[in-house]
C-alpha positions in Angstrom: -20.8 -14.7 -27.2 -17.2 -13.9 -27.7 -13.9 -15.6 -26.8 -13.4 -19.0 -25.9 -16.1 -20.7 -23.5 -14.6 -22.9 -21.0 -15.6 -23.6 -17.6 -16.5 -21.0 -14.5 -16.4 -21.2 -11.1 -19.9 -21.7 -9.8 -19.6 -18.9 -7.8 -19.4 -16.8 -11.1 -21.8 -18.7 -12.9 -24.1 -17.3 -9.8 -23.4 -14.2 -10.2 -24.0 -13.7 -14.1 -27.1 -15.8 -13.9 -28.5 -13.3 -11.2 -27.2 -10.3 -12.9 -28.4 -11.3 -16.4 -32.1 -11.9 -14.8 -32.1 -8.8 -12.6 -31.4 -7.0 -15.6 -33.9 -8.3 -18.0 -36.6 -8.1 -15.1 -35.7 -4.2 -15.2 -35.8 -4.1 -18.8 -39.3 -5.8 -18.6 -40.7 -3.7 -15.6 -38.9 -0.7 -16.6 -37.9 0.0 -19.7 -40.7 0.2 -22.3 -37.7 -1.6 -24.8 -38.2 -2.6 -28.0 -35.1 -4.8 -28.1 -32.6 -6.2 -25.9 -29.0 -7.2 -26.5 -27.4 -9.3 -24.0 -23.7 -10.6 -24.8 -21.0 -12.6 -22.9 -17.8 -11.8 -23.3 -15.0 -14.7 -22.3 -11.6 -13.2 -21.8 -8.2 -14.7 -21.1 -8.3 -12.9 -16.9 -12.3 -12.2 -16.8 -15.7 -12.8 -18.5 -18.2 -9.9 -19.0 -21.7 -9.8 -19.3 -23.7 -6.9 -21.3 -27.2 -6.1 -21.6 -28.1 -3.5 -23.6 -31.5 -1.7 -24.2 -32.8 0.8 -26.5 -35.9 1.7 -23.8 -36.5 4.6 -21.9 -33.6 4.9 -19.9 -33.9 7.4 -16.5 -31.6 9.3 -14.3 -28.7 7.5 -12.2 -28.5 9.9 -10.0 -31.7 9.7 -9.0 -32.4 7.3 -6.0 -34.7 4.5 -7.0 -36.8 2.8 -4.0 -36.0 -0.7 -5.7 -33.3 -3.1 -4.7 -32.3 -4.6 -8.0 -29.4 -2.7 -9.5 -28.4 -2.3 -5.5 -28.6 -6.4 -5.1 -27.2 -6.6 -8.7 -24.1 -4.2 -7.6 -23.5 -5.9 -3.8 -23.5 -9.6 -5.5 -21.1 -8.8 -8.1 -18.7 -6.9 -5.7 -18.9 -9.6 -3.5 -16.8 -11.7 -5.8 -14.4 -9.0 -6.6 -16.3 -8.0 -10.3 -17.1 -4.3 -10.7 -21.0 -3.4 -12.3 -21.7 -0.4 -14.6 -24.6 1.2 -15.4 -24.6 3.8 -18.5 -27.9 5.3 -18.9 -29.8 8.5 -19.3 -33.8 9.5 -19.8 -34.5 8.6 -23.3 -31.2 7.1 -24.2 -31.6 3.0 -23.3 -29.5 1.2 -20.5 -26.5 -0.7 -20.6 -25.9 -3.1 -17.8 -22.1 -4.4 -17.3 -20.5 -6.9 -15.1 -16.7 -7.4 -15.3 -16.0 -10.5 -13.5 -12.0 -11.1 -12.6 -11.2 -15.2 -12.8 -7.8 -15.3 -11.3 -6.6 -18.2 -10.1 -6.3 -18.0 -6.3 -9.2 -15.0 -5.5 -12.5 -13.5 -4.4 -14.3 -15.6 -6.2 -13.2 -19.1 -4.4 -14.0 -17.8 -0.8 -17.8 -16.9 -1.4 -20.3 -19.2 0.0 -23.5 -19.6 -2.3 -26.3 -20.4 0.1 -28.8 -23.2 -1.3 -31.3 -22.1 -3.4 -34.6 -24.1 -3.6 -36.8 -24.5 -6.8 -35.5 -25.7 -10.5 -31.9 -26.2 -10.4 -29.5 -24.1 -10.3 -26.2 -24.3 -12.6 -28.5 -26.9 -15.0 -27.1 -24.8 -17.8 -24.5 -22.9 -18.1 -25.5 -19.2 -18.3 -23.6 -18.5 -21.4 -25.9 -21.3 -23.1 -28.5 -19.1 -22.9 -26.8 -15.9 -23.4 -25.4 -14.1 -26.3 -28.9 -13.8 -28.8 -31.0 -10.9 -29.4 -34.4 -11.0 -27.9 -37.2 -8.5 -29.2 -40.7 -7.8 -29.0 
């Protein structure tokens, strides 16, 4: 973790909690990794969340019949952050969320429907974010 933690909207916290889990599920079902980085970044307009694998990596412009980096993309957009994928067969992933934290924006005007199960916000994401994680 980088820059100075402070508080999120929820609505953000949402978001990088999905995207960090979608993304270590593909690294998991996917990836044949040996390592993992994953790193949030807190910036004076934005925060940014990276996860970085040294697996397999595969083609982006192949179509995949999966919804997760499709979900992944329409969440973060939703809130006005932008999602990159870097990859390439045999090269690793790199997952990146850029998440704008204006004051008056996207982010206040999205509705988070109720999730049910453990809850949700418990921890702040970046508490759990920002170590390496290996095999």
């Amino acid at each position: 973790m980088t820059g100075r933690p402070r508080p999120l909207p929820v609505q953000a916290e949402v978001v990088l909690l999905r995207a960090s889990q979608e993304a270590l599920a593909n690294v998991r079902k996917h990836a044949g990794a040996s390592s993992v980085d994953v790193s949030l970044d807190y910036e004076p307009d934005g925060v940014t969340l990276q996860v970085a694998d040294d697996g397999r990596g595969f083609d982006p412009g192949r179509r995949s019949s999966g919804f997760g980096l499709d979900g992944m993309r329409a969440r973060v957009t939703q809130v006005g952050g932008t999602l990159n994928v870097q990859t390439m067969p045999g090269a690793g992933t790199t997952i990146r969320v850029d998440l704008p934290l204006a004051a008056a924006g996207p982010l206040e005007a999205l509705t988070v429907p109720a999730v049910s199960g453990p809850a949700v916000g418990a921890a702040s994401p970046g508490a759990a974010l920002g170590e390496r994680v290996g095999r």
